[in-house]
C-alpha positions in Angstrom: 208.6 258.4 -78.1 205.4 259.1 -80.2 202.2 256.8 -79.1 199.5 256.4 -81.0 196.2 257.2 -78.6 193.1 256.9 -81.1 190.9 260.0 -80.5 187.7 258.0 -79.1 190.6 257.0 -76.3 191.4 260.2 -75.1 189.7 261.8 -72.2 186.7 264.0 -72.8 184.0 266.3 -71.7 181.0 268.0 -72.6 179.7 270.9 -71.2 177.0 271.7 -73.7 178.6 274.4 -75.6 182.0 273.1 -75.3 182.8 269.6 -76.2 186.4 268.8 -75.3 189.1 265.5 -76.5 191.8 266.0 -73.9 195.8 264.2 -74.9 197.2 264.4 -71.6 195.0 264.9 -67.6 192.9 267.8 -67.6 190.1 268.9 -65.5 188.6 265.6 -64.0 190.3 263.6 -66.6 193.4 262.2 -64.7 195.8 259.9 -65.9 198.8 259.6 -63.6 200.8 257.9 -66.7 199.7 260.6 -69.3 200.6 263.9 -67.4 202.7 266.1 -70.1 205.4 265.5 -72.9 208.2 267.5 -72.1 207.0 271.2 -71.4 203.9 270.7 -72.9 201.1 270.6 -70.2 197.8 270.7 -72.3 196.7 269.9 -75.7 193.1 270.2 -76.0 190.7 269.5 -78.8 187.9 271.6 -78.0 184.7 272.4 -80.1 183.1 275.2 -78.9 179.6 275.8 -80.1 178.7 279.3 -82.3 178.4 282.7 -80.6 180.0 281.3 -77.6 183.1 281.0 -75.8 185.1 281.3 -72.3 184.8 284.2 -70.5 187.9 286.4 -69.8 190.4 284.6 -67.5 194.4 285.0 -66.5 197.1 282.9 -68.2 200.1 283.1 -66.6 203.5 282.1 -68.0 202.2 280.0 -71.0 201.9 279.7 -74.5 198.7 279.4 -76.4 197.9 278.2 -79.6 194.6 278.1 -81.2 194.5 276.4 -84.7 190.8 276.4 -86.3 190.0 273.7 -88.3 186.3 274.9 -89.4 184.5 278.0 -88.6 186.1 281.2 -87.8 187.2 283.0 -84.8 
């Protein structure tokens, strides 16, 4: 079933240079009701600020997608 969650809805944080929307719990954003859809754990909208970024880190098992909609990587 597809629901509508308006973007100002979803759970956020900042961390200065990263501002992050997240659609399902994630981090200290936990919502018991809005854990996953199917095998899909995280979708994150995250704005990351210029000349920035995460520092090198493991994934393990997972898919990871990164779509840009301004800038560049």
């Amino acid at each position: 079933m597809i629901e509508l969650r308006p973007f100002n809805k979803l759970g956020s944080a900042n961390h200065g240079w990263l501002k992050a929307k997240h659609h399902f719990s994630f981090g200290s954003h936990y919502d018991p009701n809005n854990m996953n859809h199917g095998s899909l754990r995280v979708w994150n909208d995250d704005e990351i600020a210029p000349n920035t970024g995460f520092p090198a880190h493991p994934h393990a098992n997972m898919e990871i997608i990164t779509f840009v909609r301004e800038g560049a990587i």
